[in-house]
C-alpha positions in Angstrom: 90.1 18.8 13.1 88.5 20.8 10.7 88.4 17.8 8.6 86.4 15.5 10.8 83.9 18.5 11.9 82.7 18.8 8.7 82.7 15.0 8.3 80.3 15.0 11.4 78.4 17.4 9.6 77.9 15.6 6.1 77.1 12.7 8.6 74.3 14.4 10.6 73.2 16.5 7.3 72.9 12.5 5.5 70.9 11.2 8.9 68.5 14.4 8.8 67.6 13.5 4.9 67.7 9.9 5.6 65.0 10.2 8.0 63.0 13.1 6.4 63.0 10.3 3.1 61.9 7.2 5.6 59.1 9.8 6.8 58.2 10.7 3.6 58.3 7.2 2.0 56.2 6.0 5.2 53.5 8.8 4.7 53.2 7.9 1.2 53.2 4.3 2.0 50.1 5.1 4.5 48.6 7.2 2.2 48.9 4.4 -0.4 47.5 2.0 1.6 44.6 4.0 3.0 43.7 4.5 -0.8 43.7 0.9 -1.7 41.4 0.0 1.9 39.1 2.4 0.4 38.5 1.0 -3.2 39.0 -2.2 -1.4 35.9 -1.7 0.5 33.7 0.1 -1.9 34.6 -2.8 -4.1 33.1 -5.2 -1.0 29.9 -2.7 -0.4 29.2 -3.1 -4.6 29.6 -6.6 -4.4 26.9 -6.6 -1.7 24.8 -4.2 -3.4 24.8 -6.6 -6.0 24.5 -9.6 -4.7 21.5 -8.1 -2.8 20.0 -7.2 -6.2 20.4 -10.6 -7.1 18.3 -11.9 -4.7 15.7 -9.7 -4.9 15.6 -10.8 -8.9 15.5 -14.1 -8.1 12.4 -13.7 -5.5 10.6 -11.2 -8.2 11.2 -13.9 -11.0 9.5 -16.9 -8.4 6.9 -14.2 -7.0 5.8 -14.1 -10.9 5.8 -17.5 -11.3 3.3 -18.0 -7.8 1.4 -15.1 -8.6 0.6 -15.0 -12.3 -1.6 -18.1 -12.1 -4.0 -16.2 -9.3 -3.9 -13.2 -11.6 -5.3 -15.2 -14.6 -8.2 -16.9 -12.1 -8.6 -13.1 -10.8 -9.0 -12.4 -13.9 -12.0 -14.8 -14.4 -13.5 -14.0 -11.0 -13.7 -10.2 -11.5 -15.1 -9.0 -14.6 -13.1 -6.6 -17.1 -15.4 -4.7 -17.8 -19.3 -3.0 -17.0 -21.3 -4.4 -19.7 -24.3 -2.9 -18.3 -26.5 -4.9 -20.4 -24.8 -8.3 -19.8 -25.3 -7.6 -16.3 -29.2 -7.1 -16.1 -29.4 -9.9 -18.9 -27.5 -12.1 -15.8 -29.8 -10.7 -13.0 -32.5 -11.1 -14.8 -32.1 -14.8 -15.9 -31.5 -15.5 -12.1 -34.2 -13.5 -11.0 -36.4 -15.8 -13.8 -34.8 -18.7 -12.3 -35.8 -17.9 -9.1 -39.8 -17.4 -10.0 -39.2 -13.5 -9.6 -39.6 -10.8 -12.3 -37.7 -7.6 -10.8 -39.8 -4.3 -11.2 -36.5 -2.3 -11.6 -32.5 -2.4 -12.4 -30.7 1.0 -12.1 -27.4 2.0 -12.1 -25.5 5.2 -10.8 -25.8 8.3 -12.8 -22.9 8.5 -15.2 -21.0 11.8 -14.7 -20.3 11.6 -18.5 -22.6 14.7 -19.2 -20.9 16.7 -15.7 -18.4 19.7 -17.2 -15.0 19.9 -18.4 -13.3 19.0 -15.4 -15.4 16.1 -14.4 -14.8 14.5 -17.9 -10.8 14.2 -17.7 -11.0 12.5 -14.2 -9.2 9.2 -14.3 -12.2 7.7 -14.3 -14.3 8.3 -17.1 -11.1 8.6 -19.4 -11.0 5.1 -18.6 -14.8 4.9 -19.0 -15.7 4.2 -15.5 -17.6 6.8 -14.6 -20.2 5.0 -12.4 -17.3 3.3 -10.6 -15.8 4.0 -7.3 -12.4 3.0 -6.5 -12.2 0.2 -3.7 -9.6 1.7 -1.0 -6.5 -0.5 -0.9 -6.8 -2.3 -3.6 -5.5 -1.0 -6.9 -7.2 -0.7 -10.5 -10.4 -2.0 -8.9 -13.7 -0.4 -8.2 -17.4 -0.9 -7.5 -20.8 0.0 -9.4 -23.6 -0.6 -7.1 -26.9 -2.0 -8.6 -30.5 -1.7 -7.3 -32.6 -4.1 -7.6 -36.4 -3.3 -6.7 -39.4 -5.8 -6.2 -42.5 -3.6 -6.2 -45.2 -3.6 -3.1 -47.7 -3.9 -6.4 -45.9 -7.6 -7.5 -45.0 -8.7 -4.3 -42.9 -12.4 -4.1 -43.1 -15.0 -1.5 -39.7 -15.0 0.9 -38.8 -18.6 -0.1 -38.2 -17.1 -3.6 -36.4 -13.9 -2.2 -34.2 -16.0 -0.3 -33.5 -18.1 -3.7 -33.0 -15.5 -5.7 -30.6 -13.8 -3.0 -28.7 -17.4 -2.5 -28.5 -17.0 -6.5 -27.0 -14.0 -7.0 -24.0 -13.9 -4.3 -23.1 -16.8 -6.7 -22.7 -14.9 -9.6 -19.5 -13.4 -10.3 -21.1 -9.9 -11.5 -22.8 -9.6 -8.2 -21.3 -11.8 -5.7 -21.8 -9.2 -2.9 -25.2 -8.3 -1.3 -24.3 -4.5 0.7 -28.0 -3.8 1.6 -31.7 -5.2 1.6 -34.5 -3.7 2.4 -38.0 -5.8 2.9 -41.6 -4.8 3.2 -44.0 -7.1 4.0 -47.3 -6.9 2.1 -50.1 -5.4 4.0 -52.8 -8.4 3.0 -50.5 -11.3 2.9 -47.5 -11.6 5.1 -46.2 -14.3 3.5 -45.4 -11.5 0.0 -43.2 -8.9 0.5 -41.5 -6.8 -1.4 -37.8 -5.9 -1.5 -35.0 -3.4 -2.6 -31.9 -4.5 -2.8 -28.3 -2.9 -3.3 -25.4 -5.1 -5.2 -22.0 -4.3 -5.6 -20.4 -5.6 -8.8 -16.5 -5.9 -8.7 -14.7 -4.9 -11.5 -11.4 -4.5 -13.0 -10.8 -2.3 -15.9 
């Protein structure tokens, strides 16, 4: 009797460890598993990380391709530069062209003799210190030119108009932002003008 009591015992002491290892085994199984989904999917979210990367090289390698050609002729559209003196030499010969001698070219004041502080701008440490920066578009600015035709050598309006036609061809001064006329007071068909043009540049 004795005998097969503790025989029932070893028996249900065997079944209790049995199970606890099955439950143990299983946990770890789970926990096994749960580990391996894991690297599993950071290995997948990598993959796409990198594949994305990919593409995005592959469409900056054929955006340089489309767009380096437009730089260059940007390049020979805008001027590098604000030769001052190449500038009115330009006006000048189209003004010349045009049967008009200009009474005055100015330019903005350079800030180059301002203090301390106005020296290490931006601009004048890249020695553009008549520019102003055009908004939204980067690296390029404007330096506005006047151009004045004295009431005391007044021109006729066919040559105005030429000379205007002339120099919104010109790459240095392709835009016209303001123009102011005056008539002469003996001979309304003379007049005499002041006008304000931007020149593009890009340093």
């Amino acid at each position: 009797m004795m005998n097969s009591q503790r025989m029932s015992y070893v028996m249900i002491a065997s079944l209790v460890v049995l199970t606890l290892g099955i439950i143990g085994c299983t946990y770890m199984a789970n926990s096994m598993l749960e580990t391996r989904a894991k690297i599993l999917s950071d290995l997948k979210v990598k993959d796409e990380v990198l594949n994305q990367e990919k593409i995005s090289l592959i469409k900056a390698k054929k955006d340089v391709a489309t767009y380096t050609p437009l730089e260059k002729i940007a390049e020979t559209i805008v001027p590098q530069d604000k030769d001052q003196a190449q500038t009115i030499r330009e006006i000048v010969n189209i003004a010349a062209a045009s049967g008009i001698t200009p009474s005055s070219i100015t330019f903005p004041n350079s800030n180059l003799a301002g203090t301390s502080s106005t020296l290490t701008t931006p601009s004048t440490s890249k020695g553009i210190t008549q520019l102003t920066p055009v908004k939204g578009t980067a690296d390029l600015y404007v330096l506005p030119i006047t151009i004045s035709q004295s009431a005391t050598n007044p021109v006729s309006y066919t040559r105005f108009v030429t000379f205007l036609s002339n120099l919104e061809q010109n790459r240095r001064t392709a835009q016209v932002s303001n123009i102011s006329l005056q008539p002469d007071a003996k001979d309304r068909t003379q007049l005499s003008f002041t006008l304000i043009v931007n020149q593009y540049i890009k340093p």
